[in-house]
Structures are given as C-alpha cells and as structure tokens.
C-alpha positions in Angstrom: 0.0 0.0 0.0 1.5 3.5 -0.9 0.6 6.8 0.3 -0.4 8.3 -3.5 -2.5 4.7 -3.8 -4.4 6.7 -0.7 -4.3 10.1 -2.0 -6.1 8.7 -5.2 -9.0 6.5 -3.2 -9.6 9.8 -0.8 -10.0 11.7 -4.3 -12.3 9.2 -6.0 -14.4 9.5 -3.0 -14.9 12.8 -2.5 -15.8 13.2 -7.4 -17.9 10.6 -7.0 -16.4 9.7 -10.4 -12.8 8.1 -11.1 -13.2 10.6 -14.7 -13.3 13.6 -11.8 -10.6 12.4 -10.0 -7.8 11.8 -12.5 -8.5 14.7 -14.1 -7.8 16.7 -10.8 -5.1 14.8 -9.9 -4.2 15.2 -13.8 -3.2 11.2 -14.6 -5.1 9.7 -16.9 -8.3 6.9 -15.8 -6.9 4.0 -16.7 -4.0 4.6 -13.8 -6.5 5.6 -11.8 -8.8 1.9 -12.0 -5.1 0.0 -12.0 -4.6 1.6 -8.9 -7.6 0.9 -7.0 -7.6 -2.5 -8.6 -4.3 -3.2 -7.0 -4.6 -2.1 -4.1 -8.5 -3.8 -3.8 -6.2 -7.0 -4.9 -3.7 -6.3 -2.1 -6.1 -6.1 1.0 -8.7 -8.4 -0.9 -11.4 -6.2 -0.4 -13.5 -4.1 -2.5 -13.2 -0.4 -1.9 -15.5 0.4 -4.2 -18.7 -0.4 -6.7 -20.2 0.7 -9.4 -24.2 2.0 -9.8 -26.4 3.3 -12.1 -25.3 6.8 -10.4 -21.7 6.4 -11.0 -19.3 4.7 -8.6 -19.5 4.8 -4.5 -17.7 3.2 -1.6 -18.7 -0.5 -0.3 -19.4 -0.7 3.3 -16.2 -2.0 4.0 -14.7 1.1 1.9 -16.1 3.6 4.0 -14.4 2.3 7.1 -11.2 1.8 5.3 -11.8 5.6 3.8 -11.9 7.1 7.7 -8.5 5.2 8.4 -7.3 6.4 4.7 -8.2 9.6 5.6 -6.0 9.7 8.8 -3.4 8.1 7.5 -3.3 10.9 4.5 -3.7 13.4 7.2 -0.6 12.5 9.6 1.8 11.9 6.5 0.9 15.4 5.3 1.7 16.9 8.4 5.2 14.6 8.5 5.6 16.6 5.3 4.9 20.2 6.8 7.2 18.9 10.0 10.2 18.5 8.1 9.6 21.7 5.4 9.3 24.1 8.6 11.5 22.2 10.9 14.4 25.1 10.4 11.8 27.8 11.3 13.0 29.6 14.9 9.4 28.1 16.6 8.0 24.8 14.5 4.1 25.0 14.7 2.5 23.1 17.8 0.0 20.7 17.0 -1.9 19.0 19.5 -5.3 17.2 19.4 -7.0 15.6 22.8 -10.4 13.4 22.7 -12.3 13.4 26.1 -15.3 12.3 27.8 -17.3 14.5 29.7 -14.7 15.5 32.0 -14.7 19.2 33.0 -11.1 19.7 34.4 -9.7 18.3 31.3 -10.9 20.9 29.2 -9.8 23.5 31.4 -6.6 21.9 31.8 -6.3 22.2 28.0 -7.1 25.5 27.6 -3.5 26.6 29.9 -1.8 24.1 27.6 -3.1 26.4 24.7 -2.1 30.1 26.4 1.0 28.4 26.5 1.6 27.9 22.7 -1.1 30.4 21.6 1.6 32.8 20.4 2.8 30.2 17.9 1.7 29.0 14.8 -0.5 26.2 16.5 -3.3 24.3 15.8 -5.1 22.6 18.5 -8.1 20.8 18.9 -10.2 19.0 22.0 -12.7 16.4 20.6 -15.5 15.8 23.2 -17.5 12.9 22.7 -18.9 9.5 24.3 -16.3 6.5 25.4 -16.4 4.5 21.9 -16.0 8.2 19.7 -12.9 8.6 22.5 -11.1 5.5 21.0 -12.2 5.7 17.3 -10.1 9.6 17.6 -7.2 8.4 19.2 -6.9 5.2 16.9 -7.2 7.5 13.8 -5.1 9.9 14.7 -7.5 12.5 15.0 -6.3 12.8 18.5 -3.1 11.8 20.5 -4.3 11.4 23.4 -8.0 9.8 24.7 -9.2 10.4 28.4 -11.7 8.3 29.2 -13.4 6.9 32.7 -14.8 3.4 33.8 -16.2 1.7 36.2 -14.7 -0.7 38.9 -16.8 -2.9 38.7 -16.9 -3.0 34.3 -13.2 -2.6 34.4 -11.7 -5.6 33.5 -14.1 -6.1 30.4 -13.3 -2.0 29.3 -9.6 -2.7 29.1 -10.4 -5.6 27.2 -12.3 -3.3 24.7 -9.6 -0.9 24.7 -6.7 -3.2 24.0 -8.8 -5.2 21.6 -8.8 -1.8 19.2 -4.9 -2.1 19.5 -4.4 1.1 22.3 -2.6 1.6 25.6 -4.3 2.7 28.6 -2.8 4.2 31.4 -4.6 4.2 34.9 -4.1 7.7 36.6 -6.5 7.4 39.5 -9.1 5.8 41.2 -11.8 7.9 42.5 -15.3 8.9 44.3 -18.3 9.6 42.1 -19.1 13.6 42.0 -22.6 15.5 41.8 -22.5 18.9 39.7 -25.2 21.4 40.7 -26.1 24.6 39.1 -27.4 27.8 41.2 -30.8 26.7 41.4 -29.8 24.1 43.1 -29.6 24.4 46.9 -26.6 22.3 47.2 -25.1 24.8 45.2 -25.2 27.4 48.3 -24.4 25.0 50.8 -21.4 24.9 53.5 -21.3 21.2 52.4 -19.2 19.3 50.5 -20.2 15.6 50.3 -23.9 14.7 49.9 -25.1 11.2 49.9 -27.8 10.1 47.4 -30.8 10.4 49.6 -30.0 13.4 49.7 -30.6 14.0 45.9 -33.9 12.5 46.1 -35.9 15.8 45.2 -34.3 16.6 42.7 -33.9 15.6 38.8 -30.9 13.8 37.5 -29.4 14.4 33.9 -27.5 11.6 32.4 -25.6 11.8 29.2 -26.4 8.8 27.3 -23.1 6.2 27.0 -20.8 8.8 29.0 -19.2 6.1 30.1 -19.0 2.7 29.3 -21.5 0.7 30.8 -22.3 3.4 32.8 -26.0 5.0 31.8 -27.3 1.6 33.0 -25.3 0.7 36.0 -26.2 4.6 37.5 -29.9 4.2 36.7 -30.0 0.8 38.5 -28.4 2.3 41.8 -30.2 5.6 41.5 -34.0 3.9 40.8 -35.0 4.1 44.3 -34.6 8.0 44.9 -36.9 9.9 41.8 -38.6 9.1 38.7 -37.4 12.4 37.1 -35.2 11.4 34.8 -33.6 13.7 31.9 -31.8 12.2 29.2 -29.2 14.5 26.5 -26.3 13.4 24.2 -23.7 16.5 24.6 -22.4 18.6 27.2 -23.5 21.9 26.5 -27.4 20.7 26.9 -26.3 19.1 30.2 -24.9 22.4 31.3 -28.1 24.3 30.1 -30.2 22.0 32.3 -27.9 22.4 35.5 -27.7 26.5 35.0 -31.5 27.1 34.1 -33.1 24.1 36.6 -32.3 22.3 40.2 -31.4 18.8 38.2 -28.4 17.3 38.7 -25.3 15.0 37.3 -23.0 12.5 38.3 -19.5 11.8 36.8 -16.2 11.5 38.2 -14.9 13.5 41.3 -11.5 14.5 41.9 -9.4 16.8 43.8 -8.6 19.2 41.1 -11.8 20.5 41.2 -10.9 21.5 44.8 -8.0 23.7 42.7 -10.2 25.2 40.1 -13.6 26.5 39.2 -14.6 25.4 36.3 -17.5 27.6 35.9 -18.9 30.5 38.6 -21.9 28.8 38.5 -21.5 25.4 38.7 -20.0 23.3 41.9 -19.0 19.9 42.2 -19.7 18.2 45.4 -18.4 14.3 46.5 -20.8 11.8 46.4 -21.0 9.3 49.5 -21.3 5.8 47.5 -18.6 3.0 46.9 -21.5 1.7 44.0 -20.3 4.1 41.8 -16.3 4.0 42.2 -14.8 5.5 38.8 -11.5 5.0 37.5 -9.7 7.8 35.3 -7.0 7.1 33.2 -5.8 7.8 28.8 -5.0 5.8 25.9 -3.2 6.4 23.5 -2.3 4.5 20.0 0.5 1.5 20.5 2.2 2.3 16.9 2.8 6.2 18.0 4.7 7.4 20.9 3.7 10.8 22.9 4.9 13.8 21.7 6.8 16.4 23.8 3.6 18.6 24.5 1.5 14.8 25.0 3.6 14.3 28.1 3.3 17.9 29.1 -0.4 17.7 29.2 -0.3 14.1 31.4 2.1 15.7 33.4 -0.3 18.4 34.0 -3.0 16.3 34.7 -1.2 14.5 36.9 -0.2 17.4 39.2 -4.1 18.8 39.5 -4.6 15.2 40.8 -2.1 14.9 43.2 -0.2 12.0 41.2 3.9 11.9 41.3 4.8 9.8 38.8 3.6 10.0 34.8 2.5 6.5 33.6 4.7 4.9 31.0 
C-alpha cells in the first residue's frame, strides 16, 4: 500500500467519479482503475462499486476511507514537519479526545495560552467513550481520556486493548454531583452529599458517557426519583444544570478542589462506593507521545495529586 494509492482512493471518493478524479489529480483513468484495482487486490477487499449513479464506496470502503483519511492526514503533516523544521518556533499541533470530563478541558485551555503565540493548531474532541477510542486510533487525537467503572473494568480494558491502544490508569476515584445555582446544594457549607439526599431533585445523564455506565447509575439511582432527563452533549447538560435544580454524576477528583470550572457550577463528592470510577488515557500503540502529549499528562497529573507520569 502506498501513500499516493491513498491520495487517489480519498480523491475518487470525494468526485464521485474516477473521470473527476484523475482529471484533478491530472493522470489519466486507466491509472487511476489500475490503482484501485491493485490495491482492492492487495487487501482483498472491494473499496469500491459501481451504480447506475456512478461509482460509490462498499461498506467496507467507507471504514477503510476514515482510516485512509488519517493516515493521509498524519503523512501530510510529516511533510509540513520536516519543510518548517528550520523555522525559529515549528508549529504546535496537539489534538485531545475526552469524555465528559470538565477539568480536562480547562486543563487544556493553559496548555493552549501556552503555545497560543505560535503557529498552532489545537483541537479537543468531546465525545462518548467509543468516539474517544475511534479519535485516538485515527489519529485524530493523540491522546484519549476516558473513565470506567470498577466494577466493568476488566471487560473496558479488554475493549480498549482489543482496538490495538494503551491505557494508562491515573486514578481511582469517588463519584461527583455537579449542581447549578438553582440548586440548593449549590449554596451549601457542604461538601459531600449522599444520594438520599438527591432525592428531590432531577438527575441528567448523558447517554453512554461512560462505558456501561447510563445503566449501572440508573439501576443504583431507581430508588430515589422518577425524574429522569436524558441528552447526548455537554453543552445541553450544562443548560439544564444552569437554568433548573437537576443534577449529574461523573467523576470527582481533587482538582476541582484547585479550580472553578465555571462560577456557576460546583461539584460536590458523592457518598457511594457503588459508583467507584477510575480515570485514566489511551493512547495508539504504533505512536509514541509527543513532547507537548507528556506535558499535558504531566499536568493532569499534578491537579490530581499523582507523582509519577505512567509509561
């Protein structure tokens, strides 16, 4: 398989027409079929298949095109690495894919001030625990956070390894509550609350934040209120929690003792072993962390109270 053999399947793809496409990459059509065709013969798959519309990816060619696609991506910026590497500062580019995890971001954001006077690029890809590995595996980001359950844990590594990534344990640790202003709790001396003490107020869950976790928190939460409130991204879960008393469980740790992620939010501990979480990153076996990758786990690591950065 060869990188212009990629170029020329990403190009097909996005004409619709292999006529399009060598005419924009200015070959002629029959190089363009031998191609495909060799490469189709190399993986023994079809990429491809003709219609009475013209010619469109197979279902197995539009996964293949995703992985093309990164592959394209990461050898183009090899390219731009080496052509500016004599430049005074070399462009930063970083990319981090995250569950729902509120210090993270914020934690990102200093690595950008940092770099921000550079000619950077970076990018934090939010997004439930399966669209965390599909980043990180192609190469849309370098680094995945992600959080599990104890008690699911064995069977989440197995998940993660199976999709041929690392993953690096940082800490155990309690579940949280996360309360908006019209929420009582939120004005409270009080910094643990159990869940009976929840039990007037809605809860919003973020469908798969976790893995395995929707179900396993609905299970142990059943007994204290029907009011339930379902949403697949993080900016509808912080409209609910600044506009209404409901609130949401995730993953507690001391950095949120550091910071404030928002005025008018708080996160309080939640009193129940059920629900221990475990935080920790993956990141793709075939690439390495950069130099900025380690600074950002390193960074993590001190809002968290850790002293040593996984290897």
């Amino acid at each position: 398989m060869q990188i212009e053999q990629i170029k020329r399947i990403i190009k097909i793809a996005e004409c619709g027409s292999i006529n399009k496409a060598a005419r924009e990459l200015h070959t002629s059509q029959s190089n363009i079929s031998q191609s495909v065709q060799s490469l189709e013969e190399e993986i023994g798959q079809a990429i491809f298949q003709r219609t009475g519309k013209g010619i469109e990816l197979t279902k197995f060619g539009e996964e293949f095109l995703n992985y093309a696609q990164a592959t394209y991506d990461q050898y183009q910026l090899t390219c731009d690495f080496y052509k500016d590497y004599d430049r005074k500062e070399p462009p930063v580019r970083f990319a981090v894919s995250s569950q729902y995890i509120r210090f993270a971001s914020l934690l990102f954001m200093e690595m950008y001030k940092k770099y921000a006077s550079r000619d950077s690029e970076f990018y934090f890809l939010e997004g439930h625990f399966l669209d965390v590995l599909k980043n990180v595996i192609t190469h849309l980001a370098e680094i995945g956070l992600v959080v599990m359950l104890q008690n699911t844990k064995k069977a989440t590594i197995n998940l993660i390894k199976s999709r041929g990534l690392l993953y690096h344990p940082l800490l155990v640790c309690p579940p949280s509550v996360t309360v908006g202003k019209q929420n009582p709790l939120y004005h409270s001396k009080k910094n643990e609350v159990t869940l009976d003490e929840m039990k007037d107020y809605p809860m919003v869950v973020i469908r798969e934040t976790y893995f395995n976790f929707p179900s396993e928190l609905l299970k142990i939460t059943a007994s204290i209120r029907s009011d339930r409130i379902f949403v697949s991204d993080a900016y509808t879960l912080n409209e609910f929690q600044l506009n209404t008393n409901a609130f949401f469980i995730g993953a507690y740790s001391k950095a949120y003792e550091k910071m404030t992620p928002h005025a008018n939010y708080r996160t309080l501990k939640l009193l129940d072993n059920r629900l221990s979480l475990e935080l920790g990153w993956v990141r793709s076996v075939s690439r390495p962390l950069s130099s900025i990758g380690r600074e950002y786990i390193k960074m993590i690591e001190a809002s968290l109270n850790k002293k040593e950065t996984p290897r």
